[in-house]
C-alpha distance (Angstrom), angle and dihedral (degrees) to the residues before:
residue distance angle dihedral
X1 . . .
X2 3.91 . .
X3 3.83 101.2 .
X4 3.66 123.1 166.5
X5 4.47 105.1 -150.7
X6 3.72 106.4 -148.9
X7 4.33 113.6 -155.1
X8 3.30 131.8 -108.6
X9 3.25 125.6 27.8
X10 3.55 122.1 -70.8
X11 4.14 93.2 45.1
X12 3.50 122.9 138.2
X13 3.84 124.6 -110.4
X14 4.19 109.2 -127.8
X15 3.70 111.7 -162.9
X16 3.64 122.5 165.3
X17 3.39 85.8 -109.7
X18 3.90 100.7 75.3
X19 3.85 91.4 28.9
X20 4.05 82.0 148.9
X21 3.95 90.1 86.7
X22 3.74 100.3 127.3
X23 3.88 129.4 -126.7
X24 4.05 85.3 -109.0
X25 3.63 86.4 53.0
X26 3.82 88.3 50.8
X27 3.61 92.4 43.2
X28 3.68 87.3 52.1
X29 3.77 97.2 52.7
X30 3.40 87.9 38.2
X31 3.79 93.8 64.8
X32 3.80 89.6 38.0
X33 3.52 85.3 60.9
X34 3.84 95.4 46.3
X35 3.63 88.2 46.7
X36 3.90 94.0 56.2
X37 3.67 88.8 38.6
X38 4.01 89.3 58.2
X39 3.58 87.3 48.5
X40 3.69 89.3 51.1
X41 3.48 85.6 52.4
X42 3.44 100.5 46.6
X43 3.62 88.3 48.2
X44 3.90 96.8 53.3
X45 3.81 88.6 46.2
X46 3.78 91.4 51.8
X47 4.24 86.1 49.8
X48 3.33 92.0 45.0
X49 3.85 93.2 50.3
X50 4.49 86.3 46.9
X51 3.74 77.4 54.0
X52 3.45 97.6 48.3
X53 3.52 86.8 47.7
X54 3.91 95.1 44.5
X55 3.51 88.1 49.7
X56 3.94 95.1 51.4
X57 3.82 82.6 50.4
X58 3.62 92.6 47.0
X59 3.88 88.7 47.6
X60 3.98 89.9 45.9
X61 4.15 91.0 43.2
X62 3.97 79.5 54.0
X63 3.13 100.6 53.2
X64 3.45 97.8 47.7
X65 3.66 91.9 55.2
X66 3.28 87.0 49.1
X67 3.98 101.1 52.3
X68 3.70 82.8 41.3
X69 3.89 92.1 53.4
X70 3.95 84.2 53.8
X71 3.80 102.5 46.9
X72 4.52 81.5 41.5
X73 4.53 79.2 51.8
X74 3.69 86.2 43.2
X75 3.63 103.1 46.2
X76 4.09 86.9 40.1
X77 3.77 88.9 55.7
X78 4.22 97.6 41.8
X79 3.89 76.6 45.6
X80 3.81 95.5 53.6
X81 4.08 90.6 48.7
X82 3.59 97.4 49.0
X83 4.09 92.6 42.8
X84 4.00 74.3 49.5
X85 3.79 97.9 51.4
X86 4.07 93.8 34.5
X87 4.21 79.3 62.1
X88 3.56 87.3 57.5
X89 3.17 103.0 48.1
X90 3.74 85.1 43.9
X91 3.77 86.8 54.3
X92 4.03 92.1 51.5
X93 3.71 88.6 52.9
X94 3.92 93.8 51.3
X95 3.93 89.4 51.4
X96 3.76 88.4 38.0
X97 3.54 90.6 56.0
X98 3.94 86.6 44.9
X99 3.36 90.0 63.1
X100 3.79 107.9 40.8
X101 4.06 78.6 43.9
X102 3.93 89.6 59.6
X103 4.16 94.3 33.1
X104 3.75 85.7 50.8
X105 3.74 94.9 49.5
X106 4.08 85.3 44.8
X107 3.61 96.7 54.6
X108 3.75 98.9 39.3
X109 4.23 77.7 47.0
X110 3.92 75.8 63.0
X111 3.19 106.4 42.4
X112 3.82 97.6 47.4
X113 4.30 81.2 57.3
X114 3.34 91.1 41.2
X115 4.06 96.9 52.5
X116 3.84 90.6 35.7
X117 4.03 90.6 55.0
X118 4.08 87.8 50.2
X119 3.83 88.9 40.4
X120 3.87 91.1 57.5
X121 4.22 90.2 37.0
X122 3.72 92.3 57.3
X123 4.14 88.6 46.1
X124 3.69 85.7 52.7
X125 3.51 88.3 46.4
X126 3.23 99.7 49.4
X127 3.82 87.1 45.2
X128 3.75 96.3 56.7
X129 3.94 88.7 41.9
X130 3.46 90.6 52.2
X131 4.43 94.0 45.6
X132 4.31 82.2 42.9
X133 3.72 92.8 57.0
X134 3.40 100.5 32.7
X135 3.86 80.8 53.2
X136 3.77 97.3 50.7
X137 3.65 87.3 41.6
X138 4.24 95.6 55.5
X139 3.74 81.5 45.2
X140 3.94 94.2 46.6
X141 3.88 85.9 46.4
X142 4.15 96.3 54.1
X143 3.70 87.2 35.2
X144 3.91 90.6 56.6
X145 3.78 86.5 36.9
X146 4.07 96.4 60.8
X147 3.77 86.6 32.9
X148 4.20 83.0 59.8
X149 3.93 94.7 33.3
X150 4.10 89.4 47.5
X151 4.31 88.6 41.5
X152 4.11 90.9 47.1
X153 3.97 91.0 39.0
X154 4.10 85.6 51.4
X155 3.64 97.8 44.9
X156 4.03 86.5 45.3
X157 3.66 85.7 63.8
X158 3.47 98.9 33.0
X159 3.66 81.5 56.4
X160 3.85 87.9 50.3
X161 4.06 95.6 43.9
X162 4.32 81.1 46.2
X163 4.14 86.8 51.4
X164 3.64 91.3 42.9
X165 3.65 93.9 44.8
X166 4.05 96.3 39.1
X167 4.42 75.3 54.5
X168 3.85 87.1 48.3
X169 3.62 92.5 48.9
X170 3.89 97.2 39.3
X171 4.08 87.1 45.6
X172 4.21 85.7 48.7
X173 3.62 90.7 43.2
X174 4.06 86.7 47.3
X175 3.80 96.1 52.6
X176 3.66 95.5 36.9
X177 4.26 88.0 53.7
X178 3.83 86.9 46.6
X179 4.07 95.2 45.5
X180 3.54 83.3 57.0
X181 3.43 103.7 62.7
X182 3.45 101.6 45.3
């Protein structure tokens, strides 16, 4: 039941029972063992290296996520001020708006007086225009009527004087025939 267990695989098995296993033999599994050992080694190194190398990926994955945490922070933050400032602005607008709203309203206040002041004016005028010329016209009508009553009073009696005269002239005309003949 004394067994010695020689790692990795491949090793012998010494028992007491086959205690006749030479030195060469031992030497041999000796160096079989030193061989697999090396590869062992050789293995571990090359793991440790994939490690090393999965670790310096690991590290570089990190800080990646990590840059790209800060320029996600920093964009957040630039994003934050300009939302900030477009509120502003937003905010000057709204008041700007206010006050072209109220301006407006003031002006067109205006203007409504404004055109309702030239809107009566121009009914005046046209009021006093109308009263002038209807003025100048009455005038222009009694005017023209004594102008017509004076023209058909002076042809009445230059109708009379042309009676009177075509008498005078037919009485003239008479004597002067009747001088004649005597």
């Amino acid at each position: 039941a004394n067994s010695l267990l020689i790692t990795p695989a491949n090793s012998l098995l010494i028992t007491p029972a086959n205690s006749s296993v030479t030195h060469t033999n031992m030497s041999k599994v000796f160096e079989k063992n030193l061989e697999n050992y090396n590869e062992s080694m050789i293995s571990a190194k090359a793991l440790i290296e994939t490690t090393g190398d999965v670790s310096t990926s690991v590290s570089q994955s990190l800080k990646q996520v990590v840059d790209l945490q800060n320029k996600i922070q920093s964009t957040y933050e630039q994003f934050t001020r300009q939302t900030v400032i477009v509120q502003d602005i937003q905010g000057e607008n709204a008041n700007s708006v206010a006050k072209y709203r109220d301006v407006f309203k003031e002006v067109e206040g205006g203007l409504e007086s404004v055109l309702r002041q030239i809107g009566d004016n121009l009914a005046r005028y046209s009021d006093l225009t109308k009263t002038g010329l209807q003025g100048y016209l009455d005038e222009y009508d009694k005017s023209l009527s004594n102008a017509t009553s004076k023209l058909s009073s002076t042809i009445s009696d230059l109708d009379e004087v042309l009676e009177g005269l075509g008498d005078n002239i037919e009485s003239i005309r008479k004597a002067s025939e009747s001088g004649k003949g005597e």
